[in-house]
Backbone as CSV, one residue per row, in Angstrom:
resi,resn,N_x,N_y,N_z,CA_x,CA_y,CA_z,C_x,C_y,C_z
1,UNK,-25.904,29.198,-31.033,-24.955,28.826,-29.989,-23.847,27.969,-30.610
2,UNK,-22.870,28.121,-30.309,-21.328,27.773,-30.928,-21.465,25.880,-29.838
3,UNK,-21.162,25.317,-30.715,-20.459,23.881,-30.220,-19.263,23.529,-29.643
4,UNK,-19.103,23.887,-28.398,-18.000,23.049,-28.363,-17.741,22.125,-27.680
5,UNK,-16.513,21.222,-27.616,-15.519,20.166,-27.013,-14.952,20.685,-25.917
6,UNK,-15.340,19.852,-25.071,-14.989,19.661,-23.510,-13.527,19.030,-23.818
7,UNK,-12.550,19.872,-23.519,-10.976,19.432,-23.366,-11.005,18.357,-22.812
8,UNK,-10.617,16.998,-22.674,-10.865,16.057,-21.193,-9.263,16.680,-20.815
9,UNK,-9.862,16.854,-19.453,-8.369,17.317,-18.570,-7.875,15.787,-17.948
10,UNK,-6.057,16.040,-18.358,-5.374,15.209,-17.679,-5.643,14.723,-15.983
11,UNK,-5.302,13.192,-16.009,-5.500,12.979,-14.859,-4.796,13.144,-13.612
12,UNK,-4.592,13.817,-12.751,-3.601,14.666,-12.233,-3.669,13.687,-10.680
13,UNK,-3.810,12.756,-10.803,-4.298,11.488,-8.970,-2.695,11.120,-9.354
14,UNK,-2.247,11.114,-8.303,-0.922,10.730,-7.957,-1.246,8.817,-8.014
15,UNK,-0.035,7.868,-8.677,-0.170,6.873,-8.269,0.031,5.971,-7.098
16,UNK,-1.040,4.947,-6.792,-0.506,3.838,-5.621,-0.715,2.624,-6.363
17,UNK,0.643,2.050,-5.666,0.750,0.255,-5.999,0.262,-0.645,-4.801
18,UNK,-0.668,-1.029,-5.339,-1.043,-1.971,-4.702,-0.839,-3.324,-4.666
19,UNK,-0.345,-4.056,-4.035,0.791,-5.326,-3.917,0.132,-6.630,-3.384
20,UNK,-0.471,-7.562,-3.897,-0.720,-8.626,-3.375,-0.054,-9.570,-3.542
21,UNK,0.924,-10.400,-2.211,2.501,-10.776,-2.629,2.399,-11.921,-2.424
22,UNK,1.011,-12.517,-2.231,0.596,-14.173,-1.679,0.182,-14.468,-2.996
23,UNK,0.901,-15.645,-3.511,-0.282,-16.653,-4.796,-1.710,-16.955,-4.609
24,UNK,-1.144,-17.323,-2.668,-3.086,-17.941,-2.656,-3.633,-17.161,-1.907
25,UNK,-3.432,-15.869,-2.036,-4.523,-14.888,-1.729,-5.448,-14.438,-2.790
26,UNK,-6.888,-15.007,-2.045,-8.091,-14.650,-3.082,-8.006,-13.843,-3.288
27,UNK,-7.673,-12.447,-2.759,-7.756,-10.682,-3.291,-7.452,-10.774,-4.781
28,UNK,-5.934,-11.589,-5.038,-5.573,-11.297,-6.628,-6.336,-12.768,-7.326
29,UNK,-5.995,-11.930,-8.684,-6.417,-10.862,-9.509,-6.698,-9.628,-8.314
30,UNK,-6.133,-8.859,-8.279,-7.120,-7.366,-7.634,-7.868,-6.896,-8.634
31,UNK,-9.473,-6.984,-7.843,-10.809,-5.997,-8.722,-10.280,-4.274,-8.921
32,UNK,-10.841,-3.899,-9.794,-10.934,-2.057,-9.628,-11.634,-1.976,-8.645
33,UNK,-11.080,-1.101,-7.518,-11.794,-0.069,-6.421,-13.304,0.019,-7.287
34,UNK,-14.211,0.147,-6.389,-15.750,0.368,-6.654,-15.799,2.217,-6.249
35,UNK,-16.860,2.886,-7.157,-16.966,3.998,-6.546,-16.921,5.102,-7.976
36,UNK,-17.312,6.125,-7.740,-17.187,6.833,-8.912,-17.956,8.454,-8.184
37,UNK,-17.823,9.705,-8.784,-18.274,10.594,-8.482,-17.603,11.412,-7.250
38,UNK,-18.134,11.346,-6.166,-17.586,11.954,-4.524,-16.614,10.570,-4.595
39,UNK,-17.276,9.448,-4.581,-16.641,8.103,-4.103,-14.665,7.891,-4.806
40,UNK,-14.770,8.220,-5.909,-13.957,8.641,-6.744,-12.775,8.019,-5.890
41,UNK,-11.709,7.272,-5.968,-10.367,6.667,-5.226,-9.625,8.430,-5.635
42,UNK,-9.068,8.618,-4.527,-7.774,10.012,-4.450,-6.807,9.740,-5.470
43,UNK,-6.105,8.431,-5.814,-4.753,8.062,-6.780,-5.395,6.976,-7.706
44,UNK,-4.376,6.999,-8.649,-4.706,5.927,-9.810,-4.084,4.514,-9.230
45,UNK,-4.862,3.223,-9.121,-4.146,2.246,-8.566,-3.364,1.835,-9.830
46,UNK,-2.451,1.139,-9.359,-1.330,0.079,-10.108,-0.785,-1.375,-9.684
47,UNK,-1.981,-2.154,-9.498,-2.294,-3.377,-9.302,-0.577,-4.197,-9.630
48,UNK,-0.464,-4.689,-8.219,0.918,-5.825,-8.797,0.980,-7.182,-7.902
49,UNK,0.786,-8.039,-8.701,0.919,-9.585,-8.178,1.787,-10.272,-7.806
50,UNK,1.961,-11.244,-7.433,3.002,-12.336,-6.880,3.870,-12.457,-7.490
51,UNK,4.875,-13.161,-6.801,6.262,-12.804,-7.386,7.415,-13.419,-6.525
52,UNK,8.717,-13.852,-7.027,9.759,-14.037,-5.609,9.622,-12.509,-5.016
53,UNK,10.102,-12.970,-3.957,10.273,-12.152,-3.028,10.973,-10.688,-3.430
54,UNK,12.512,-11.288,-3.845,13.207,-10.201,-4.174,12.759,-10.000,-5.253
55,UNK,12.313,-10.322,-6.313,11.689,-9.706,-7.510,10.658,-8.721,-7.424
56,UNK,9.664,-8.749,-6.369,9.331,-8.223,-6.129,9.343,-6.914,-5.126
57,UNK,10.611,-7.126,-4.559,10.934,-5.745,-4.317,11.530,-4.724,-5.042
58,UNK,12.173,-5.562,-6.206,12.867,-5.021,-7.360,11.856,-4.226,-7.928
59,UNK,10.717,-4.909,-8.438,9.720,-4.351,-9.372,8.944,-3.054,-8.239
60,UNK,8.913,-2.894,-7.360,8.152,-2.103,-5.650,9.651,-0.698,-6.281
61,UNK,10.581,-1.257,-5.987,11.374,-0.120,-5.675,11.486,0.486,-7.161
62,UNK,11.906,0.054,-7.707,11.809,0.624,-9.541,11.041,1.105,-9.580
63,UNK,9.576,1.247,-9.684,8.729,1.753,-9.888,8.531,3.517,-8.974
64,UNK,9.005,3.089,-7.941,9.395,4.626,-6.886,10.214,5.908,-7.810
65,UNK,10.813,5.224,-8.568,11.779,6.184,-9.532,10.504,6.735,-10.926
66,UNK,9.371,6.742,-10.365,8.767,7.201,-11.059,7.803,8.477,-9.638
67,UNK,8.589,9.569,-10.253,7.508,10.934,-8.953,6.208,10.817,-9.299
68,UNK,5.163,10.298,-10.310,4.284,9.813,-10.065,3.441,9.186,-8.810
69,UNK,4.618,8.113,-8.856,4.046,7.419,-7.300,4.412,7.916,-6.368
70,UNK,3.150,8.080,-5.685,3.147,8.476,-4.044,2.830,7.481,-2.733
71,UNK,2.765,6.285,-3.528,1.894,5.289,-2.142,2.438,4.106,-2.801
72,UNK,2.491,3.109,-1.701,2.398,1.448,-1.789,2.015,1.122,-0.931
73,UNK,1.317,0.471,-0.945,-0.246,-0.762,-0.189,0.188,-2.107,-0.447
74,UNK,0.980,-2.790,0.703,1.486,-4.216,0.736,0.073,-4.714,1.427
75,UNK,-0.462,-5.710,0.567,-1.442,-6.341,0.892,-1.281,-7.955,1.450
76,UNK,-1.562,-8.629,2.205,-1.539,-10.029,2.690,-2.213,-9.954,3.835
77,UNK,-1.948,-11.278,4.501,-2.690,-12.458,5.336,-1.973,-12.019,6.599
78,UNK,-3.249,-12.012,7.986,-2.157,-12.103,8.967,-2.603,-13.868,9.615
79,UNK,-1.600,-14.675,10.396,-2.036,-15.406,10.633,-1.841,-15.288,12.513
80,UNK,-1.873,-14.090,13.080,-1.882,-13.400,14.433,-3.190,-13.082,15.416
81,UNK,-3.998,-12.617,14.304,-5.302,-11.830,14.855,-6.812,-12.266,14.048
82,UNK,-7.212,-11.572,14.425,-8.691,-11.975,13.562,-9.286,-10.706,13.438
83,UNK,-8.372,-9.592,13.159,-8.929,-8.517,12.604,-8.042,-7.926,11.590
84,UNK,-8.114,-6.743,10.664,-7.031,-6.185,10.242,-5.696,-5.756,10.712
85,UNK,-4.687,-6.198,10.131,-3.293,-5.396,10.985,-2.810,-4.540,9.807
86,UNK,-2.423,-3.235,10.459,-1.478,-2.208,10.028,-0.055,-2.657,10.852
87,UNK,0.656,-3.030,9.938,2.107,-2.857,10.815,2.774,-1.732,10.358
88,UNK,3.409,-1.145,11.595,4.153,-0.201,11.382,5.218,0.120,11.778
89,UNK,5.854,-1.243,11.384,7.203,-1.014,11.374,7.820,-2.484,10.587
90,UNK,9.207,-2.671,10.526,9.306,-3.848,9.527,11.011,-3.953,10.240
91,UNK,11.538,-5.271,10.336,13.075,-5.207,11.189,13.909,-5.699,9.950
92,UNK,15.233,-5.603,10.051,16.136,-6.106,9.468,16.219,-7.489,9.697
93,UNK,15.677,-8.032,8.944,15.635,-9.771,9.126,15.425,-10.216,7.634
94,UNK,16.470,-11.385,7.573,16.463,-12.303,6.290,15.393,-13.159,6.854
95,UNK,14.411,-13.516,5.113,13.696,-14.265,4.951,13.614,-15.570,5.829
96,UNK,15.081,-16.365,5.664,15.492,-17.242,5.926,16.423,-17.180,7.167
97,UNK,15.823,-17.780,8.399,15.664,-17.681,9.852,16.321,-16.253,10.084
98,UNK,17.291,-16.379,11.205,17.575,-14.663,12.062,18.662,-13.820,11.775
99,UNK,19.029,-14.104,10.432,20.340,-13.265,9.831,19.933,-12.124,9.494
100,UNK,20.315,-11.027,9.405,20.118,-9.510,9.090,19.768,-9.583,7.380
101,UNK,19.263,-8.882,7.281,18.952,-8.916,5.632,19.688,-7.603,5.041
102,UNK,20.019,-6.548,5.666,21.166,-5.361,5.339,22.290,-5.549,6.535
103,UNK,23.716,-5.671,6.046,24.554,-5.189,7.406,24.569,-4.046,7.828
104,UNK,24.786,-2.954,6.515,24.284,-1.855,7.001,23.617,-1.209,7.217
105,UNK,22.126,-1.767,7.119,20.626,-0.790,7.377,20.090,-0.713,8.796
106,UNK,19.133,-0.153,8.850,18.775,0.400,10.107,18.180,-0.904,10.794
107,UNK,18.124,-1.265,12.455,17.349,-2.438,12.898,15.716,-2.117,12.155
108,UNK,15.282,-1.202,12.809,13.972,-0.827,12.285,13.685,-0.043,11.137
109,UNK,12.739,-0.126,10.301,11.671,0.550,9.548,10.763,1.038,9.812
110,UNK,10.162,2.564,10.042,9.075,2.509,10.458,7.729,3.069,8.996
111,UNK,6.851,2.437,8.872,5.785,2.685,7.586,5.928,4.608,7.735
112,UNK,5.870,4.710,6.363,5.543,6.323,6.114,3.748,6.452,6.041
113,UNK,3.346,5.312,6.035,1.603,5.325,5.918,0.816,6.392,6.682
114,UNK,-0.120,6.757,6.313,-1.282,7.542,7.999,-1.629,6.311,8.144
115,UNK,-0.897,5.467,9.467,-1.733,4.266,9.962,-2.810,4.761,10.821
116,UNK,-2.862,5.512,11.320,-3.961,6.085,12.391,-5.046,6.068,11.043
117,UNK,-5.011,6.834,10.679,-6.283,7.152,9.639,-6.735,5.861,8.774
118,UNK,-5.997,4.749,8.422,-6.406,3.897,8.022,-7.127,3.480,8.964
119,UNK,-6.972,2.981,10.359,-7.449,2.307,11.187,-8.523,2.783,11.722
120,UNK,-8.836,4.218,11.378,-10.148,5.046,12.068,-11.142,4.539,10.912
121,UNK,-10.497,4.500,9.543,-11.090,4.078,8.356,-12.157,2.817,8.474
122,UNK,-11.354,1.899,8.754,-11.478,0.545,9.130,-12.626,0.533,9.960
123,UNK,-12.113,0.943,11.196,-13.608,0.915,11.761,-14.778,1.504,11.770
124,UNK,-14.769,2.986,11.116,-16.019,3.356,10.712,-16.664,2.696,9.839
125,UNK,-15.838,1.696,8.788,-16.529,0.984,7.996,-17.118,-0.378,8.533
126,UNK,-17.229,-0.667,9.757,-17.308,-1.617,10.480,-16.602,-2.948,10.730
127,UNK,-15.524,-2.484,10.518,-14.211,-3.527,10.532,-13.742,-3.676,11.527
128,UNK,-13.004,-4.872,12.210,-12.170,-4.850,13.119,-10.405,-4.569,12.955
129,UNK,-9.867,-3.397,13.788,-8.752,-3.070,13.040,-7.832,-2.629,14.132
130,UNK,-6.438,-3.088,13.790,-5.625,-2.250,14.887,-4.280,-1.793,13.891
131,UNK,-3.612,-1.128,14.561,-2.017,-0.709,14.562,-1.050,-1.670,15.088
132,UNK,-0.190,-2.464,14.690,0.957,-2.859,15.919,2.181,-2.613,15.261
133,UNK,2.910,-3.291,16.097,4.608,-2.745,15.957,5.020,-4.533,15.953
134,UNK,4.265,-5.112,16.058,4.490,-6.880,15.843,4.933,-6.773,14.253
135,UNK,5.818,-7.730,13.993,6.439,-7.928,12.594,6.290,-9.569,12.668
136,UNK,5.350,-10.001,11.344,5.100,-11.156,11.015,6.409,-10.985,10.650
137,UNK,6.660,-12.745,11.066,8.281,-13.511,9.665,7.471,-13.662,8.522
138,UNK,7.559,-12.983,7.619,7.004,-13.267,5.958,7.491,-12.279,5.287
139,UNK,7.313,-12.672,3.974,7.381,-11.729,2.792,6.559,-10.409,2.995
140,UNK,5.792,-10.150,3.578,5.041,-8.739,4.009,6.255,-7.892,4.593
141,UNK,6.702,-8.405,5.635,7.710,-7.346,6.710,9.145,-7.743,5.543
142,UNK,9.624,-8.418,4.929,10.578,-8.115,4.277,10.293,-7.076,2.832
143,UNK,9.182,-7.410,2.660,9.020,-6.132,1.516,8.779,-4.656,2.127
144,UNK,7.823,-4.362,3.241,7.857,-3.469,4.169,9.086,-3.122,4.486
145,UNK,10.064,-3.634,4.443,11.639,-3.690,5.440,12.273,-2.788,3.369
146,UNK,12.254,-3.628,3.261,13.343,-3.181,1.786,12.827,-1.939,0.939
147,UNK,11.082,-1.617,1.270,10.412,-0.733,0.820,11.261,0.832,1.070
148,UNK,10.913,0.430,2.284,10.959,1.935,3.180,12.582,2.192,3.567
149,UNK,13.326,1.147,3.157,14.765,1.613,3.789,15.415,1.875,1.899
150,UNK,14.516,1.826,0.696,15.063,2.066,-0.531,14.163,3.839,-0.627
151,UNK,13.564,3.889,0.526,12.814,5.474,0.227,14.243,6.675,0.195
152,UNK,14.324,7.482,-0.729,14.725,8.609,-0.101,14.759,9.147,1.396
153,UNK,15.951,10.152,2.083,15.682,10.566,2.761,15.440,12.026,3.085
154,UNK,13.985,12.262,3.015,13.467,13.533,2.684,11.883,13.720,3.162
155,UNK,11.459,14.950,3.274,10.218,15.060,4.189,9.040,14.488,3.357
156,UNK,9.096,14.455,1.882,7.981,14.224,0.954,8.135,13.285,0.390
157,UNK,8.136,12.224,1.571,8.423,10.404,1.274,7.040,9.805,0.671
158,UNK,7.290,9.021,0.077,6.358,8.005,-0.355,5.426,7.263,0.801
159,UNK,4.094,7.400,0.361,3.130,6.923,1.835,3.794,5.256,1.738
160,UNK,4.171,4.586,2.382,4.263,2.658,2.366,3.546,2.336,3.480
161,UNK,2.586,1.211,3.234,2.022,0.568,4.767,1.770,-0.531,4.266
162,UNK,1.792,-1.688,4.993,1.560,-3.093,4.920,0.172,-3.304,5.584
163,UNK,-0.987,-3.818,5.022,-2.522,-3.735,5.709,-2.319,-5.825,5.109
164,UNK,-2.386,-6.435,6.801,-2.897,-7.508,6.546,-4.117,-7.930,7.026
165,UNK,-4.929,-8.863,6.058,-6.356,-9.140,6.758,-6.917,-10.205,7.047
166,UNK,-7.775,-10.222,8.471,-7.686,-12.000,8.674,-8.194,-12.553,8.185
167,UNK,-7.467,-13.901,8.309,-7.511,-15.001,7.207,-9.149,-15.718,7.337
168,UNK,-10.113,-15.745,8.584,-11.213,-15.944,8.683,-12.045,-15.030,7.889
169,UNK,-11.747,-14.104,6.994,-12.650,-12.963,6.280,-12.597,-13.251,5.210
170,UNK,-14.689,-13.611,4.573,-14.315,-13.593,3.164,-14.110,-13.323,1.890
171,UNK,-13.621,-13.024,1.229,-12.522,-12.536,0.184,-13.626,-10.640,-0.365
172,UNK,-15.113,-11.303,-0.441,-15.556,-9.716,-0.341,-15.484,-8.751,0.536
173,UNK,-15.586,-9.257,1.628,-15.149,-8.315,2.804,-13.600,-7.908,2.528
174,UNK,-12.402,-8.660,2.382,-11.266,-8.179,2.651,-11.411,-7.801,1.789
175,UNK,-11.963,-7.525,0.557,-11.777,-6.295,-0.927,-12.424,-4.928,-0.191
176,UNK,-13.374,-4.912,0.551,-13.884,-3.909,0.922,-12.711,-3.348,1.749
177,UNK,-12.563,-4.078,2.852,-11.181,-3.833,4.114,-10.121,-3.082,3.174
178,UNK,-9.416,-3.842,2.163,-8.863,-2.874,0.989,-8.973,-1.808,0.823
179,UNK,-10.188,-1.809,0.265,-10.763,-0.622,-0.468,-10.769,0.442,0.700
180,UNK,-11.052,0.756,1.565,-11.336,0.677,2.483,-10.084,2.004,2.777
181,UNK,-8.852,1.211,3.055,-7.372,1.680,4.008,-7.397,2.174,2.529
182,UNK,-7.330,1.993,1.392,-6.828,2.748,0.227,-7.177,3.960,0.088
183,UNK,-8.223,3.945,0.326,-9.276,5.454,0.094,-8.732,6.487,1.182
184,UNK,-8.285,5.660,2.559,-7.912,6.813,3.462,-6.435,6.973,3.185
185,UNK,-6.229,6.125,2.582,-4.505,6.248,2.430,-4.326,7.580,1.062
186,UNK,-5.021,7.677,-0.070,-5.151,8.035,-1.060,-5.751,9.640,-0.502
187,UNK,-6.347,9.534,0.270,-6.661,11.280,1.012,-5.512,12.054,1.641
188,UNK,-4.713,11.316,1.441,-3.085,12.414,2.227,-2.548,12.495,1.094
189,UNK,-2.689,12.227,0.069,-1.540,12.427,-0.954,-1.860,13.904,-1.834
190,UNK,-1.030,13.954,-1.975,-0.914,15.843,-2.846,-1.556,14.984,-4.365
191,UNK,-2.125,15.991,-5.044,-2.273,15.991,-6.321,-1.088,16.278,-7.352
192,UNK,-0.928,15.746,-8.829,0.223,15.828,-9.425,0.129,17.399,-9.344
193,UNK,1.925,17.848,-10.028,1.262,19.645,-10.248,1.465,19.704,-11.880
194,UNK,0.348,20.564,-12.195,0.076,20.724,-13.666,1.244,21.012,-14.122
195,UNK,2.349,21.559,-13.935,3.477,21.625,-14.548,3.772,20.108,-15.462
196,UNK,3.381,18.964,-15.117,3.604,17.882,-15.743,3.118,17.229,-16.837
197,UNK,2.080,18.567,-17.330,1.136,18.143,-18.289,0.782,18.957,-19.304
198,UNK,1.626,19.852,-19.097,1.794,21.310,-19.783,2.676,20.682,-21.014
């Protein structure tokens, strides 16, 4: 019998950035997703930490100019609820009190995310979880806001959703809650096409 070598085939998982934009959020450091086999995460994560504000939308939107990425996962704190929030939507508002942050951009943003499917996610995993259209004042809804209004406009947009988690949850649970919206977020995304590896 002849020997051979298993080619390892390229990894063809579309990327997501995952964004933890608080210093004193225990999440960062972000762990690797747990899981392997069926469990397997859909995209390759690309872990990104704190930062100014606008720097960090700089480094969010730059990175989009790579067709690689298909997703961003704005991660933080809500200080509203005591369960998970999906927001899905983000307004034209400067950081700094009620001035517009684009003159010319749209009032609203709305997330390209499957928020539904995160949130079905959520609670099958036994989480408490909703959807709203409430926009915290923070660095979450201004990166949400600058995310989605630097997207192309075209049907095969980049997934963006902002998942915040309450601040009474502790830090293993909200890695799970994470893990969690990622995995369902990471199930809508197309696979790369082998043309890219040829």
């Amino acid at each position: 019998m002849l020997d051979t070598v298993a080619e390892e085939k390229p990894d063809r998982r579309p990327a997501m950035l995952v964004c933890v934009y608080e210093a004193s959020n225990p999440l960062w450091p972000l762990d690797p997703l747990q899981g392997g086999g069926a469990n397997t995460l859909a995209a390759r994560l690309v872990p990104l930490g704190p930062d100014e504000p606008a720097t960090l939308a700089g480094m969010i939107t730059g990175a989009l100019d790579d067709a690689d990425c298909r997703a961003v996962l704005l991660v933080g704190r809500t200080r509203k609820a005591d369960r998970f929030r999906l927001q899905m939507r983000a307004e034209n508002r400067a950081l700094s009190g009620n001035k517009k942050l684009s003159e010319t951009g749209p009032a609203l943003a709305r997330a390209t995310a499957p928020v539904a499917e995160m949130v079905r996610a959520l609670g099958d995993a036994g989480f408490a979880a909703e959807a709203t259209s409430d926009c915290e004042e923070d660095v979450g809804s201004y990166l949400l806001y600058r995310v989605l209004t630097a997207l192309p406009d075209n049907a095969d947009a980049v997934a963006v959703g902002l998942l915040r988690t309450p601040g009474g949850l502790d830090a293993d649970a909200a890695r799970r809650g994470v893990e969690t919206a990622a995995r369902a977020m990471a199930r809508h995304l197309t696979p790369l096409p082998r043309a890219r590896f040829s």
